[in-house]
MMTF fields as JSON, N, C-alpha, C and O atoms, coordinates in Angstrom:
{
  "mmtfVersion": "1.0.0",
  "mmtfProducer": "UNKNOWN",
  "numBonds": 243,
  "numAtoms": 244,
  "numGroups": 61,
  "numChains": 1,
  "numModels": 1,
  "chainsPerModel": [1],
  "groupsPerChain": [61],
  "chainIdList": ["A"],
  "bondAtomList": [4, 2, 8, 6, 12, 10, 16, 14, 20, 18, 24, 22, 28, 26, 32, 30, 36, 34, 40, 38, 44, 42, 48, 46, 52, 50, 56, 54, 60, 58, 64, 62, 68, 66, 72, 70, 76, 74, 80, 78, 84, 82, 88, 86, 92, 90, 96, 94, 100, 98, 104, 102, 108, 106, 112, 110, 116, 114, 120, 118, 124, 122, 128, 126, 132, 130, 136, 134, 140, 138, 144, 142, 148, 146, 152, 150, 156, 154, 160, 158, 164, 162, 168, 166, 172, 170, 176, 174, 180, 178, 184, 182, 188, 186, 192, 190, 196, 194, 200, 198, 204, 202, 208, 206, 212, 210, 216, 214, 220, 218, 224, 222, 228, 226, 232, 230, 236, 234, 240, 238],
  "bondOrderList": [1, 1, 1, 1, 1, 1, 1, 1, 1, 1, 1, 1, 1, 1, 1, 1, 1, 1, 1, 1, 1, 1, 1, 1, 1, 1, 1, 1, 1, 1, 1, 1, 1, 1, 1, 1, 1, 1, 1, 1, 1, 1, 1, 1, 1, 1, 1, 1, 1, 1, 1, 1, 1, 1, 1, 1, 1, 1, 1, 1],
  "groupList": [{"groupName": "UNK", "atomNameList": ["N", "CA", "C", "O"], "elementList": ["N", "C", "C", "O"], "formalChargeList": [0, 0, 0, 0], "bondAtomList": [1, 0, 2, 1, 3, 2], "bondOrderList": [1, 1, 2], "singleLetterCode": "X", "chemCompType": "L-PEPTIDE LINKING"}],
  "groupTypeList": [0, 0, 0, 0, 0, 0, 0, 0, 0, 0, 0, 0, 0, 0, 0, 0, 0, 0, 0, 0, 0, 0, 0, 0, 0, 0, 0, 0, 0, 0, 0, 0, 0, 0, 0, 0, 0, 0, 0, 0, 0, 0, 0, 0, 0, 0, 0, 0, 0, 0, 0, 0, 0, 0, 0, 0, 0, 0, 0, 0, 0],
  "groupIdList": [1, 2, 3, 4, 5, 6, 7, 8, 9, 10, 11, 12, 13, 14, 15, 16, 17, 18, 19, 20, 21, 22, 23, 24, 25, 26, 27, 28, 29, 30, 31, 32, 33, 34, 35, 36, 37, 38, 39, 40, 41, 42, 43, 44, 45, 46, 47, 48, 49, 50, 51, 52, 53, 54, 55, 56, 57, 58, 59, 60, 61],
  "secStructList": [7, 7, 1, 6, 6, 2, 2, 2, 2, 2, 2, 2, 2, 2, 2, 2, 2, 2, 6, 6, 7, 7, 6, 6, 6, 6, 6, 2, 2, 2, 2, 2, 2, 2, 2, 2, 2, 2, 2, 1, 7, 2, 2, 2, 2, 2, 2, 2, 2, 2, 2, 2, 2, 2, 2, 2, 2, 2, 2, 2, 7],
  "xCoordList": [13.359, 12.655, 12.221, 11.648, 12.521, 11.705, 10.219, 9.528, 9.85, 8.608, 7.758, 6.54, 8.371, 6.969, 7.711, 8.731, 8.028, 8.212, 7.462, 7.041, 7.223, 6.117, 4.752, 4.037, 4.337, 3.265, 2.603, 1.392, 3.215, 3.246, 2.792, 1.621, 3.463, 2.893, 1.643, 0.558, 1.676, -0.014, -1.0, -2.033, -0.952, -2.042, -1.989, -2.993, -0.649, -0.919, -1.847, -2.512, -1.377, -1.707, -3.451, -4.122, -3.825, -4.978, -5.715, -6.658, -5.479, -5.948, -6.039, -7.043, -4.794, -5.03, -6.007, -6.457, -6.52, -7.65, -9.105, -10.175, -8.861, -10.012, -10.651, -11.811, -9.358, -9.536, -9.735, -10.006, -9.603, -9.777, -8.608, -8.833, -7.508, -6.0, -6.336, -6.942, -5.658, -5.599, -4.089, -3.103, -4.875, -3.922, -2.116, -1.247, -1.892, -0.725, -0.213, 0.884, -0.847, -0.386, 0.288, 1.238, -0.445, 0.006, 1.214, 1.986, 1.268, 2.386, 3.37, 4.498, 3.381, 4.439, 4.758, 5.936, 3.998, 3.885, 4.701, 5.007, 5.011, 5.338, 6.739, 7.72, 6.628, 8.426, 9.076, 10.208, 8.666, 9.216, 9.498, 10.554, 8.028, 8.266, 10.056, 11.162, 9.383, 10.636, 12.201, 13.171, 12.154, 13.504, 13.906, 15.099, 12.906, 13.148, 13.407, 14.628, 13.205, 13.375, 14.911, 15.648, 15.21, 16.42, 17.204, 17.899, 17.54, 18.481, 18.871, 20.073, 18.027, 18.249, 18.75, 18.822, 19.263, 19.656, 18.675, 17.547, 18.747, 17.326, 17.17, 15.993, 17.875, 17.13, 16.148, 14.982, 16.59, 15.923, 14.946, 14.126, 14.948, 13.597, 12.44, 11.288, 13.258, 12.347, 11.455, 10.229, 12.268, 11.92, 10.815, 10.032, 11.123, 10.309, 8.836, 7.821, 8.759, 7.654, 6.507, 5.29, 7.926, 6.802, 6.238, 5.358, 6.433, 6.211, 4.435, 3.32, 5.119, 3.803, 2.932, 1.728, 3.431, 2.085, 0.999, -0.231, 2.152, 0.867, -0.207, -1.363, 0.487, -0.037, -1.488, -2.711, -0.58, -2.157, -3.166, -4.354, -2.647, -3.383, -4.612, -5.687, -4.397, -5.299, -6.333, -7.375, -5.848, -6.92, -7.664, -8.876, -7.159, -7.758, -9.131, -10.225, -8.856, -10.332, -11.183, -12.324],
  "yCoordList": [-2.124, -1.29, -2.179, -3.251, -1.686, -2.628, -2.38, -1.366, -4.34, -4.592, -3.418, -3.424, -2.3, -1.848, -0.952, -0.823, 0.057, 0.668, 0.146, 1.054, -1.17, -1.222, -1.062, -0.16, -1.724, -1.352, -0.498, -0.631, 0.68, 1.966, 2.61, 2.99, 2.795, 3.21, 2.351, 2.932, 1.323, 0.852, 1.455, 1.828, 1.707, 2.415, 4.338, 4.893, 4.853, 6.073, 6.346, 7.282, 4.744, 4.623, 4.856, 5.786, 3.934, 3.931, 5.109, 5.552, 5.445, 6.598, 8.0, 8.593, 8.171, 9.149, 9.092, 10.125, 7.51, 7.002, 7.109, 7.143, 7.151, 7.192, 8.972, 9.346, 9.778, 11.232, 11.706, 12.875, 10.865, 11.536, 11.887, 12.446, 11.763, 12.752, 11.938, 10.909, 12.905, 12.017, 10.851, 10.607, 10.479, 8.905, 9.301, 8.428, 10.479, 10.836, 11.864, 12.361, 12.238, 12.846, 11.556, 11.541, 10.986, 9.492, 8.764, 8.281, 8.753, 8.154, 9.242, 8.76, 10.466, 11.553, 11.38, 11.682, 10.891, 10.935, 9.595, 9.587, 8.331, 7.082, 7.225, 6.561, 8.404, 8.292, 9.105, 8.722, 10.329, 11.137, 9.888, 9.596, 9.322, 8.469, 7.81, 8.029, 6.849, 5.824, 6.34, 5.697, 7.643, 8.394, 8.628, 8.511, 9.076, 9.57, 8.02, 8.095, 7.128, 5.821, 5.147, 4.837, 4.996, 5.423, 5.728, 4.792, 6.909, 8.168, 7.58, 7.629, 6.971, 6.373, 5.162, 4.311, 5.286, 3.575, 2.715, 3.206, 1.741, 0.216, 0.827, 1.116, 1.111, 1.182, 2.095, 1.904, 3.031, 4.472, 4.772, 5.585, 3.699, 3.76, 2.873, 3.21, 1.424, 0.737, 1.756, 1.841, 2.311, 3.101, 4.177, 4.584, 4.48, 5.747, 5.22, 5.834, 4.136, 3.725, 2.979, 2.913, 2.472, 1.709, 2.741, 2.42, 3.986, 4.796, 5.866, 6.25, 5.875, 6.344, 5.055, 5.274, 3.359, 2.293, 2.555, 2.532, 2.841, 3.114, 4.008, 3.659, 5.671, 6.277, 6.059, 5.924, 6.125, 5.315, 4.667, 4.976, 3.615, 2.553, 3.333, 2.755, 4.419, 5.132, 5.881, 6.275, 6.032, 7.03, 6.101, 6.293, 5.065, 3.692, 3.552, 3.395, 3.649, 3.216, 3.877, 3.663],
  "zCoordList": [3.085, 4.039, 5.207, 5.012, 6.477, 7.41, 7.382, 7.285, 7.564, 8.042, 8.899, 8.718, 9.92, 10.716, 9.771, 10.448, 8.245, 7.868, 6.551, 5.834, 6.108, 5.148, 5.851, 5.414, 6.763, 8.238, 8.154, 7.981, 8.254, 8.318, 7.07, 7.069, 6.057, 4.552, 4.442, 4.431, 4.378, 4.04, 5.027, 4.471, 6.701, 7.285, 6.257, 5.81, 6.178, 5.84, 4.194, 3.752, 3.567, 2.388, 2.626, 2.179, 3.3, 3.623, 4.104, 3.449, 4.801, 5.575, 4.308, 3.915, 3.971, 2.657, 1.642, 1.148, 1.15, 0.48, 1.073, 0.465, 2.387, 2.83, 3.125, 3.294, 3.095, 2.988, 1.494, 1.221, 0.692, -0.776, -1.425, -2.498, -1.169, -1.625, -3.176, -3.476, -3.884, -5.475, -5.187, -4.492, -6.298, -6.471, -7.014, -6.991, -7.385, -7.47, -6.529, -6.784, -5.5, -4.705, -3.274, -2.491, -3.481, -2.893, -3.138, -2.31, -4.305, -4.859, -4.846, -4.741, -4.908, -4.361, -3.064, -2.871, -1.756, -0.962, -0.205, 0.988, -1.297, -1.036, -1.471, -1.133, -2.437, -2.664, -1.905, -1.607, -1.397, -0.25, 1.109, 1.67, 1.333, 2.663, 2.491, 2.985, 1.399, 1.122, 1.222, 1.623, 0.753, 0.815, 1.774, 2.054, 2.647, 4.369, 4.729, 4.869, 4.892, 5.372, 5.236, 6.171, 3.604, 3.42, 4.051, 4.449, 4.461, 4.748, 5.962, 6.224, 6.852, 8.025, 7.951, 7.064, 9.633, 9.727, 9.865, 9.819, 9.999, 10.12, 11.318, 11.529, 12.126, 13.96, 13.929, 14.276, 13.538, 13.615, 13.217, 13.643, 11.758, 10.663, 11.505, 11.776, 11.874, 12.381, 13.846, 13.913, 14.707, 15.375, 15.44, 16.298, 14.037, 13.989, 13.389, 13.717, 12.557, 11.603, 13.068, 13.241, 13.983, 15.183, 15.743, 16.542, 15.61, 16.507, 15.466, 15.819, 14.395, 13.402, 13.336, 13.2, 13.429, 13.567, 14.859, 14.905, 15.986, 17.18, 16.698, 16.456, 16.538, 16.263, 14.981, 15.023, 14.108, 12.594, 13.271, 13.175, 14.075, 14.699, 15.729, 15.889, 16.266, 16.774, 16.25, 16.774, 15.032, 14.065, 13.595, 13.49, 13.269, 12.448, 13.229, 12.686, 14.814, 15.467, 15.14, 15.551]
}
């Protein structure tokens, strides 16, 4: 998986923990990601995960 595609799951990881989701809805949530990540090419993934880090990165403040 690319780097801003692990990046990425740890802010959403986070953020879901900090909303309360249960701990297996999370982990449902990490294997859907991972699959969607997959399916793609490295560009696209890397692309898209830089594009959900900005984003996370804004809620984070």
């Amino acid at each position: 998986m690319p780097e801003a595609c692990v990046e990425s799951w740890e802010k959403m990881e986070k953020l879901a923990e900090q909303m309360g989701l249960p701990e297996e809805q999370i982990k449902e949530q990490k294997k859907k990601f991972e699959e969607d990540v997959k399916a793609m090419n490295t560009e696209e993934a890397t692309r898209m995960c830089s594009t959900q880090n900005s984003l996370l990165g804004l809620v984070d403040q």
